[in-house]
N, C-alpha and C positions, 0 to 999 in steps of 0.2 A: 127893743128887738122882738118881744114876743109876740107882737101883734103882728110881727110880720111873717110867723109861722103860717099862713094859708089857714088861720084861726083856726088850728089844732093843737088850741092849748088843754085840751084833755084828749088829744087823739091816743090811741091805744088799738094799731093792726099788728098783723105779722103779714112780712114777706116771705119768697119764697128762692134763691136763688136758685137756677137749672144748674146742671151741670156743663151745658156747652157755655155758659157765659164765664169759665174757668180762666184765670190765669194761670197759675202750678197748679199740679195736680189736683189739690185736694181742694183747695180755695180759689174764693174770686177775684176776678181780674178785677185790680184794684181803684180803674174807673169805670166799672160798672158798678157796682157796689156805691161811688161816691155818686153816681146819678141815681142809685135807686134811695136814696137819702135826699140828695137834693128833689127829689119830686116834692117831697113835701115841706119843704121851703118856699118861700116869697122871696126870689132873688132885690137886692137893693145895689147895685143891678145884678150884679153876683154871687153865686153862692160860693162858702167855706167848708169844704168837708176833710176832716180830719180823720183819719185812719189810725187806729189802738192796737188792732189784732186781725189777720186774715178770716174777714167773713168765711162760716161753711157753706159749702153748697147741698143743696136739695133736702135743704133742715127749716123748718120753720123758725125766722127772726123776729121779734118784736121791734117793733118801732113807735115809740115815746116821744113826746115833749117833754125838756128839764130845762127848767133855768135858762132861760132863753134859744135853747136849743132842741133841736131831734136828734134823737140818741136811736142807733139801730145798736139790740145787746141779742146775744147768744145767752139766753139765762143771767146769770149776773155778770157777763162778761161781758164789758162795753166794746163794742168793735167798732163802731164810726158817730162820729158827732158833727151836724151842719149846720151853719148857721149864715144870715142874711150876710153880706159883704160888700164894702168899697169894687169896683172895678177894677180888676189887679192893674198896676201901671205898666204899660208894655207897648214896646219897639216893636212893630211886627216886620221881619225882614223883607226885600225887593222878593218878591215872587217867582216861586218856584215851577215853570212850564208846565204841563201832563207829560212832554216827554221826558226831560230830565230825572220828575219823578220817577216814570216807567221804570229810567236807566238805573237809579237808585235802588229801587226795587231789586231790580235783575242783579245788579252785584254788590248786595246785600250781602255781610258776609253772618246774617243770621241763616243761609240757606247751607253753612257748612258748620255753624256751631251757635246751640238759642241754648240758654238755660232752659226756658218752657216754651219748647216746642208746639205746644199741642193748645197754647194761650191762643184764646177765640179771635184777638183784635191783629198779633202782631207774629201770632207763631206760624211757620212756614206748613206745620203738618195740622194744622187744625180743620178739622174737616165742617165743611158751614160756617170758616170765620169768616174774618170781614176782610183779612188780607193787607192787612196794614204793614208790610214787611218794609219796615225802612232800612231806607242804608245812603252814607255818604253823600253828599254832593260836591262834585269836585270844587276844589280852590275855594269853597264857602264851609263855613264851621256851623254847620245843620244837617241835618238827617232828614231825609222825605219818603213820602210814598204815595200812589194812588189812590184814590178812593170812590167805590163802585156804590154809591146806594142805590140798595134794589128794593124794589116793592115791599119783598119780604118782612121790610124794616121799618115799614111805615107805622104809622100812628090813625085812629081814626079819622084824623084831618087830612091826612094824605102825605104827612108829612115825616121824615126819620124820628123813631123814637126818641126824646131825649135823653133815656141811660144809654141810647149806643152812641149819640155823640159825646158826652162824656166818656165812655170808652174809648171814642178815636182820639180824644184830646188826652189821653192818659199813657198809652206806650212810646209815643214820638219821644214826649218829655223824658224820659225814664235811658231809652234809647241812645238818644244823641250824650247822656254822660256815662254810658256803658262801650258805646262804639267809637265816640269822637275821641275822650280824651282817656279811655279805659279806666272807667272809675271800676270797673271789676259788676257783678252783679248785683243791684241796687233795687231795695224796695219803696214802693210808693207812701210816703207818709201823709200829706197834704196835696190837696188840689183845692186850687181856686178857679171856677168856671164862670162864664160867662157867655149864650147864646145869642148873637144879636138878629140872629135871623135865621128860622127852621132851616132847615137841608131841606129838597125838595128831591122825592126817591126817583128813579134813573136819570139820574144826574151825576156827572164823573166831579169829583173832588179833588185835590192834593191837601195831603196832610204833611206840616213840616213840625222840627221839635227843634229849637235852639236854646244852647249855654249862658246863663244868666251869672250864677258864682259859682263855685269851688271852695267849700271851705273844709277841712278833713274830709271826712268821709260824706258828708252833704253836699249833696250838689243841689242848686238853686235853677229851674229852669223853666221853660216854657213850650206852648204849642198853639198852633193856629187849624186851620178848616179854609182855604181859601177855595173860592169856587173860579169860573173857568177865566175872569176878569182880574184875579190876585186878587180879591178883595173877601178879609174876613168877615165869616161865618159865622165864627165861635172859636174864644181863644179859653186859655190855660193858663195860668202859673201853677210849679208844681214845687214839691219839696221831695228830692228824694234821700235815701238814705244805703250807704254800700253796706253787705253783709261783713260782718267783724271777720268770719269763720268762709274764706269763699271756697266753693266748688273745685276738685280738680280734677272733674274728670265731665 
């Protein structure tokens, strides 16, 4: 596996996370974070990023090779680890229209109660997110949204950055076991990604997140990127995790 680190087996940078690329508050939305890991990964097809501790924002992170991995750490504090991956196994559900989406969107019921509001990908008051506001889709057990890429997001190829589609492939998942079956407020532990084909910016998307398992406070789940044909993008498997202690207010 090492050789499949994009031959940075002595790499040794530091990133930089903004502050608008937030999920809570204080930290990063937790698949931006696993796309700025995954850049320096050799997907085999996929990359494995695993989440320790909510990356800071606007702090300088180092980013290492260990043991056949890249390790992003806060000082001695490891906060994400990726590594090359199998292509996670996955169903991707009958397609989700742009208008259904829309409709999903619009009675979201994140637009009368978000834990993090102010999240770049998925929070309704986020100023310059990406507007990923999922919500329900009737008589089907998934959650969807639209999805606007705009120039802004591009890549010198012309094409959406890769840490913002792993961002869009990170709230649907998280979402659909918070809103569907009320796992209560759930952090991202793992994500398994896989791009099979850039985004191309002003281009409209749908992003959907479907239930994989349930097992206590874990929920097991997925997401896709379909463009205007239903045909994947860039999909997801994710691991999430409910908080022990939740919110009540």
């Amino acid at each position: 596996m090492a050789a499949a680190l994009r031959s940075f087996s002595a790499v040794s940078e530091e990133v930089v996370i903004a502050k608008r690329f937030r999920g809570p508050p204080e930290s990063a939305n937790g698949g931006y974070a696993c796309g700025t890991v995954a850049a320096f990964v050799e997907p085999a097809p996929a990359v494995e990023v695993t989440l320790r501790a909510p990356p800071p924002l606007e702090k300088p992170l180092s980013i290492a090779a260990s043991d056949g991995a890249i390790e992003m750490r806060d000082g001695e504090t490891l906060l994400a680890e990726g590594r090359p991956a199998p292509a996670p196994d996955l169903e991707v559900p009958a397609p989700v229209s742009p208008e259904e989406a829309e409709a999903a969107r619009r009675g979201s019921p994140l637009h009368q109660r978000h834990s993090f509001p102010t999240c770049f990908v998925c929070g309704p008051d986020a100023s310059h997110g990406l507007g990923v506001v999922c919500g329900p889709v009737p008589d089907r057990e998934l959650v969807a949204a639209p999805f606007r890429a705009t120039r802004e997001m591009s890549d010198q190829g012309g094409s959406v950055r890769p840490e913002l589609v792993w961002s869009v492939l990170d709230c649907p998942s998280g979402l659909v076991g918070m809103i569907v079956p009320g796992m209560g407020v759930s952090m991202l532990g793992r994500l398994t990604g896989i791009i099979h084909r850039p985004l191309e910016v002003d281009r409209d998307y749908v992003a959907v997140g479907w239930l994989i398992e349930l097992d206590g406070r874990k929920t097991q789940s997925a997401t896709a990127i379909l463009d205007e044909d239903g045909e994947a993008m860039a999909v997801a498997r994710a691991t999430w995790i409910a908080l022990a202690e939740q919110p009540t207010s």
